[in-house]
C-alpha positions in Angstrom: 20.7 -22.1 -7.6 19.6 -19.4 -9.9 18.3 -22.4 -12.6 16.5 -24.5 -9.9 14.6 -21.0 -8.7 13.9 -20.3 -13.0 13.3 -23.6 -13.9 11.0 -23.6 -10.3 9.4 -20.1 -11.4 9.1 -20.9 -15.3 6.3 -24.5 -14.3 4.8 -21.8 -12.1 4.0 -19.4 -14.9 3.0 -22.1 -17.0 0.4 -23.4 -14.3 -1.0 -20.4 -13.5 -0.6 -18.4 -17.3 -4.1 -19.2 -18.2 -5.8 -18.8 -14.8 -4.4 -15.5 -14.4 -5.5 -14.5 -18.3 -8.9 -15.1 -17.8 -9.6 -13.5 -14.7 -8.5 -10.0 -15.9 -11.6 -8.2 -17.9 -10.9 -8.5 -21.6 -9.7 -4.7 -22.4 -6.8 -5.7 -20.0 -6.1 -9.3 -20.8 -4.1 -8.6 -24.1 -1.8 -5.4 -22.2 -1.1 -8.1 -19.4 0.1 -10.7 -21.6 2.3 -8.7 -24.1 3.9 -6.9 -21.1 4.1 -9.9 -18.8 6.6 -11.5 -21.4 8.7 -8.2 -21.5 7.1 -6.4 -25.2 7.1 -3.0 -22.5 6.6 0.5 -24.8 9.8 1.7 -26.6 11.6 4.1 -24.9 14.8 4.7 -24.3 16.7 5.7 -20.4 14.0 5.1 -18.4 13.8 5.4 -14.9 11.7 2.5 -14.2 10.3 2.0 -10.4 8.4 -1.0 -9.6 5.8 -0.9 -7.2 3.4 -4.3 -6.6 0.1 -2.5 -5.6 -1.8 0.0 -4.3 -0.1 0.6 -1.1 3.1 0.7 -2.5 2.3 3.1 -5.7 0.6 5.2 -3.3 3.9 5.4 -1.3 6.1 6.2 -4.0 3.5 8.9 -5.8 6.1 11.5 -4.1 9.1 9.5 -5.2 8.0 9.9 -9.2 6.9 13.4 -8.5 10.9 14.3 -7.3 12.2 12.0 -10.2 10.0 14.2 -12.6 10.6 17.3 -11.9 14.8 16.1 -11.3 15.3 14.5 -14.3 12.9 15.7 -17.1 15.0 14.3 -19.8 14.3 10.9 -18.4 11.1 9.1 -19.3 9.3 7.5 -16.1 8.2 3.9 -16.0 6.1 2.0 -13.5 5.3 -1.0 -12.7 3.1 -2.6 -11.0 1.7 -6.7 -10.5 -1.9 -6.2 -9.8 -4.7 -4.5 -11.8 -5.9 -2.6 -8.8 -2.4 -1.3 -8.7 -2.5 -0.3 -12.0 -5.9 1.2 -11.7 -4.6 3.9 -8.9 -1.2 4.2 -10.5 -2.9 5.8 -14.0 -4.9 8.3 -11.4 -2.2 9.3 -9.3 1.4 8.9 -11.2 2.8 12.2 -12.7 2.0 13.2 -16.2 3.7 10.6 -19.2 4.5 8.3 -16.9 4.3 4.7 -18.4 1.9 2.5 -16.3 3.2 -1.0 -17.3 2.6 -4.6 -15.3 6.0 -6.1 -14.3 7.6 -8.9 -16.7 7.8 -12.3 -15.7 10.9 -13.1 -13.5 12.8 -14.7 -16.6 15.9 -14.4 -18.0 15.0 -13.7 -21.8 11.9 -12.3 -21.2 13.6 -9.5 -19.0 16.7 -9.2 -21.7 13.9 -8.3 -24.3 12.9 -5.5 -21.6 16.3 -3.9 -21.9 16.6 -3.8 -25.3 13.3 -2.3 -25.7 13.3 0.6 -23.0 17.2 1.0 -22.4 16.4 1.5 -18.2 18.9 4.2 -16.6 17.9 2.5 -13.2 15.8 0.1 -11.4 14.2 1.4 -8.3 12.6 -1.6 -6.3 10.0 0.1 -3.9 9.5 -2.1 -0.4 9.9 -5.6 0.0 10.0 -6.7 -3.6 13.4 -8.9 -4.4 13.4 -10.1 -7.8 16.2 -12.9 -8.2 16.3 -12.7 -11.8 15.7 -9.3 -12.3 18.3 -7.9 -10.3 20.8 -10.0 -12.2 20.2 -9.6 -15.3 20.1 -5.8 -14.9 22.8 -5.7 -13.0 25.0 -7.6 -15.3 24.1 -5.2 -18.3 25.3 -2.6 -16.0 21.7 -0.9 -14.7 22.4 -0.1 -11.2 19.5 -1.8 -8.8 18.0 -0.4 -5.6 15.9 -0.7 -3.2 14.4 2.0 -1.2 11.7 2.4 1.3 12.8 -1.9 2.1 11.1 -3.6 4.6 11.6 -7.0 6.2 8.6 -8.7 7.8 9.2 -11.4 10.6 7.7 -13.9 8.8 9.8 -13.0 5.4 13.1 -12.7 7.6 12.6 -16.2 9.0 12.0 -17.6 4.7 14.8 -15.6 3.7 17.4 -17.1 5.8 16.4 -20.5 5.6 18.3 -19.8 1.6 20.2 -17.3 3.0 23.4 -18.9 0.5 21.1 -17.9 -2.1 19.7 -14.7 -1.2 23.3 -13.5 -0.3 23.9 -13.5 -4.1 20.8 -11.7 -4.5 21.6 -9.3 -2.7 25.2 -8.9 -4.6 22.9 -7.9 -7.8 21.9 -4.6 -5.5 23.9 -1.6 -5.2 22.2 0.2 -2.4 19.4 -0.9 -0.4 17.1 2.2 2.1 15.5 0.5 4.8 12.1 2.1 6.6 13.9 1.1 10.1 16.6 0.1 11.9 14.4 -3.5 12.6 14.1 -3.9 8.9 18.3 -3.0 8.4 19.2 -5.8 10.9 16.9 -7.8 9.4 18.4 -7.7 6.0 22.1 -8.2 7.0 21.3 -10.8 8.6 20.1 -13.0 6.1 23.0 -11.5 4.0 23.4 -8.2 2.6 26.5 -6.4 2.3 27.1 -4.0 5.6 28.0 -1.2 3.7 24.8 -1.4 1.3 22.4 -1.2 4.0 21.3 2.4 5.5 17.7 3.4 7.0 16.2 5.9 5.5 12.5 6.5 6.6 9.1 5.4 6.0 7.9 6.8 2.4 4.4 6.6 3.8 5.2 9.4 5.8 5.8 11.4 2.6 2.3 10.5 0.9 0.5 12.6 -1.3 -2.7 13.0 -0.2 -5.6 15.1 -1.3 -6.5 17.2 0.6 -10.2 17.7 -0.7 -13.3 16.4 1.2 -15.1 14.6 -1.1 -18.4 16.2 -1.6 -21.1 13.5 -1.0 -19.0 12.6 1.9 -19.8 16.3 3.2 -23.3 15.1 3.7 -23.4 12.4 6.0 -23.3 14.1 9.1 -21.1 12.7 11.8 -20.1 11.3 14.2 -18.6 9.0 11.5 -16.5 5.8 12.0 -14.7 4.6 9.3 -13.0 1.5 8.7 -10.4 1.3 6.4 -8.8 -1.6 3.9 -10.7 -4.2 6.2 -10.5 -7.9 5.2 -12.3 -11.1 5.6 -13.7 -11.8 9.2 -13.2 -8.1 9.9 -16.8 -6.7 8.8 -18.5 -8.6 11.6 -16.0 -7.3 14.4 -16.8 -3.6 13.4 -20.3 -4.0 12.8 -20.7 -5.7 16.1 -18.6 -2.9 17.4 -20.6 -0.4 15.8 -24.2 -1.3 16.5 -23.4 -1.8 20.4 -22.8 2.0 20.1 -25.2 3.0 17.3 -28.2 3.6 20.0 -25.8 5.5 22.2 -25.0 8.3 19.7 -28.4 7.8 17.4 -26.4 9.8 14.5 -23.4 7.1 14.5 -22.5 6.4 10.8 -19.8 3.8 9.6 -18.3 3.6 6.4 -16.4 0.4 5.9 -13.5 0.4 2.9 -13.0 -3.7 2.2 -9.5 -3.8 1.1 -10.1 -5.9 -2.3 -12.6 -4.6 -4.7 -13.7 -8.1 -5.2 -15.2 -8.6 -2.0 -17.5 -5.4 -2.5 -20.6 -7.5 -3.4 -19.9 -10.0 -0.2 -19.8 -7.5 2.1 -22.9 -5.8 0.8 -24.3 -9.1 1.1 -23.4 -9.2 4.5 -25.1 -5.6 5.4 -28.3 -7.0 3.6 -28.3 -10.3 5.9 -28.3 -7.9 9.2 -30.9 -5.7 7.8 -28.8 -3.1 8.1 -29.9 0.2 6.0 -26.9 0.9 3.9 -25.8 2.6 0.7 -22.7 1.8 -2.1 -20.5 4.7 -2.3 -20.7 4.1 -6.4 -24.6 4.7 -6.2 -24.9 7.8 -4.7 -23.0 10.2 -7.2 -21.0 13.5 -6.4 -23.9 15.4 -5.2 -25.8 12.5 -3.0 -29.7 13.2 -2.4 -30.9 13.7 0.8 -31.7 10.4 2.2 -27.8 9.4 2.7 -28.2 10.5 5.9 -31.1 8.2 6.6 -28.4 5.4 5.9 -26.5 4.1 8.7 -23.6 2.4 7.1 -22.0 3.2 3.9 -20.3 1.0 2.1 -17.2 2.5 0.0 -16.9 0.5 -3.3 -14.7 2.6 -4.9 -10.9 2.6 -5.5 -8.7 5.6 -4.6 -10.9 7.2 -2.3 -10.2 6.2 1.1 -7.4 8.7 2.0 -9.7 12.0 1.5 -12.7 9.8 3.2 -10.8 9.4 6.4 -10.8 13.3 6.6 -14.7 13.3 8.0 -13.8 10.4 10.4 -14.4 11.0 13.9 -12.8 7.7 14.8 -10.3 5.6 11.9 -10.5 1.9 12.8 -7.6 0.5 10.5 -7.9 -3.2 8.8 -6.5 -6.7 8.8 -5.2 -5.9 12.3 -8.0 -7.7 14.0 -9.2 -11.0 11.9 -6.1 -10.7 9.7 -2.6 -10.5 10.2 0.1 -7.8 9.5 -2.1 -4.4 9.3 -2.8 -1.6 7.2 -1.5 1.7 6.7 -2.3 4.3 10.0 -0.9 7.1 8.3 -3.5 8.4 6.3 -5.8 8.9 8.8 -2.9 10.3 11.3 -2.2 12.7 8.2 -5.8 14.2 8.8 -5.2 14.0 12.9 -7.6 11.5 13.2 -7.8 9.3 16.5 -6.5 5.8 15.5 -8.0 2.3 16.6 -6.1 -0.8 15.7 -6.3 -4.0 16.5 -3.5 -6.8 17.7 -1.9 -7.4 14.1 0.3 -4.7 13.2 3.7 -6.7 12.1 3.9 -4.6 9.3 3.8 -1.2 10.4 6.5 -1.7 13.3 6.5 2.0 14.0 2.9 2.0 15.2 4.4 1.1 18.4 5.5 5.1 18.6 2.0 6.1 18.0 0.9 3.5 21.1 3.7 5.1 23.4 2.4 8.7 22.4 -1.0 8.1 23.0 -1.7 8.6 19.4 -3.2 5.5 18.4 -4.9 2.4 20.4 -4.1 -1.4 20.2 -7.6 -3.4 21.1 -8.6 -6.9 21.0 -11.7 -7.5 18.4 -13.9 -7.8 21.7 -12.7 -4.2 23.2 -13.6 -2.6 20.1 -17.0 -1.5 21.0 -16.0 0.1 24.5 -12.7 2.1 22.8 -14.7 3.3 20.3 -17.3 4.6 23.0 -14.8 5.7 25.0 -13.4 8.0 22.3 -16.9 9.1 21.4 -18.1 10.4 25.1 -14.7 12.3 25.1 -14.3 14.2 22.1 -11.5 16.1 23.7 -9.7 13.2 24.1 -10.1 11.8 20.7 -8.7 15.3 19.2 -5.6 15.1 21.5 -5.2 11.8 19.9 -5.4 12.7 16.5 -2.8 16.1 16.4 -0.7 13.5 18.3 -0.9 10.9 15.3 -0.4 14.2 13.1 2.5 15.3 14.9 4.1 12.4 14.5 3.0 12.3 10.7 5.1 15.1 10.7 8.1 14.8 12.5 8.9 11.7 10.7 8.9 12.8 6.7 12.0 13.5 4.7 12.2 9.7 3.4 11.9 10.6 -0.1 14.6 13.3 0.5 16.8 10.7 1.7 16.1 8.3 -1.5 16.9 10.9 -4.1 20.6 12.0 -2.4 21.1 7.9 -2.7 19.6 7.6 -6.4 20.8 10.8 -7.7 24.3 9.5 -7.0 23.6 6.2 -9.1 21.5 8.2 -11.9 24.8 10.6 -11.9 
């Protein structure tokens, strides 16, 4: 089975080689391709964690900060598939930590990875499960696992339709840390070894954030709404949303975070089609002039940025949960105490269903959007309540990192 899935994966990667090439801008293109078939920078016992993109390198910032400070002698490695991954990885990952984009899922290409950076360990962060990758680390004796795991629904069902395959996956791993108990059950069932499975905790709970209000957010005044890692279709719903309210409370701003940079310019394109006065987060500078406040909806451009932004929000109205499917991540905003509006789709954030029992977050259909986020608005008191909930929950449930480094400190050891 392992040859089909190579031979399967290697007509893949020769499809898409060029494709993906071209699309990166041209300083990257020639990093990409030497580290996509395993030339990764000399080093020797690295502690390599791979984390696929933004959400996940922000999630295990924390994690490389511990491994740092624990093992010193060790040289960090991290990598990462996309470029916007990359991107926030070189701002946020501790000091000499090698940012590198992970090799292709091939046998030789990863066995020219070994013998170039000599890995102490493989830390797999979330859902990623690399066929090839655990085993040929595994079988030159670099212990694999997986921490902060989680198994979506939809994956659960793929998985064990091959579940005779994934079972020998799975024998490549020596521990795996689930998130939840959901995501633990979910995992044995396609396969995984009883006694390799324990839950451990969300690491989103143990983000680094900043905790610095950006400056030229200081000046837009409030109430502010802002709407974070939104996707396609999702725009409309919020602006709709926001302009039944926006004569209601005539100092209403939005700021709306679109999830992929590449679909900055069609949103602004969208603002521009409803004559909606508006300004690009990368226009106005650190210190913005005055007339920001004369803008009603700003759009935020930028990468990196949207954790400290959701600290002016009055209201956080979190993406891909309304027009998408699966959800974003609530905890940034519930870091700040924020009130929390989400809409149907939250599969992958199971544990928002503790913030909806608490009264520290609200589920919404697209078309009571408008009338929560005028609820919230007419009573302010109740939209704090909300937020130290969400905070108090933030709270209650760190100490997943903690419980990842007594499980990797024994394999490291």
């Amino acid at each position: 089975m392992f040859f089909i899935y190579s031979v399967l994966y290697a007509v893949v990667v020769m499809v898409l080689l060029l494709p993906e090439y071209l699309k990166r801008p041209k300083d990257l293109r020639g990093k990409w391709l030497r580290e996509k078939f395993g030339y990764l920078p000399k080093t020797d016992s690295a502690i390599w964690v791979h984390a696929v993109s933004v959400g996940e390198v922000g999630a295990s910032i924390r994690l490389l900060q511990r491994l740092r400070a624990e093992f010193p002698e060790s040289p960090l490695m991290l990598s990462t598939i996309t470029d916007t991954g990359q991107r926030v990885a070189h701002e946020k990952v501790p000091g000499g930590t090698k940012v590198v984009y992970l090799p292709f899922d091939i046998s030789f290409v990863l066995r020219r990875c070994i013998g170039r950076i000599n890995p102490r360990i493989f830390i797999a962060v979330e859902t990623e499960l690399w066929p090839n990758i655990f085993r040929v680390l595994s079988r030159a004796g670099v212990p694999v696992v997986v921490v902060n795991g989680r198994i979506s629904v939809k994956s659960a069902r793929g998985y064990r339709r091959i579940s005779f395959f994934m079972k020998k996956v799975f024998s490549f791993v020596r521990a795996f840390g689930m998130q939840g108990e959901v995501d633990a059950e979910r995992l044995r069932e396609i396969g995984a070894p009883k006694d390799k499975v324990r839950v451990m905790g969300n690491f989103k709970f143990d983000m680094s954030i900043s905790g610095e209000v950006p400056s030229w957010a200081k000046a837009l005044g409030d109430p502010v709404i802002v709407a974070g890692s939104t996707h396609k279709g999702e725009e409309e719903i919020i602006l709709a949303a926001y302009n039944e309210n926006r004569d209601r409370f005539p100092g209403l701003k939005l700021i709306l975070a679109p999830r992929h940079p590449e679909r900055f310019g069609e949103v602004e394109e969208l603002l521009k089609s409803r004559g909606i006065a508006y300004a690009r987060r990368s226009y106005i500078g650190e210190v913005p002039d005055a007339g920001i406040r004369d803008k009603k909806v700003l759009l935020l451009d930028t990468v990196g940025e949207l954790s400290a932004v959701y600290s002016i929000a009055d209201i956080a109205v979190i993406g891909k949960s309304f027009a998408a499917t699966g959800g974003q991540n609530p905890l940034e905003p519930a870091f700040w105490g924020k009130p929390i509006i989400c809409g149907p789709h939250m599969e992958n954030f199971p544990f928002i269903k503790d913030f909806f029992l608490e009264g520290a977050a609200f589920e919404v259909e697209a078309n009571a959007l408008a009338k929560k986020i005028k609820e919230l608005l007419l009573a302010p008191e109740k939209a704090r309540a909300a937020g130290m909930k969400a905070r108090d929950l933030y709270v209650k449930n760190s100490g997943a990192v903690d419980r990842a480094m007594d499980m990797i400190r024994d394999f490291i050891r």
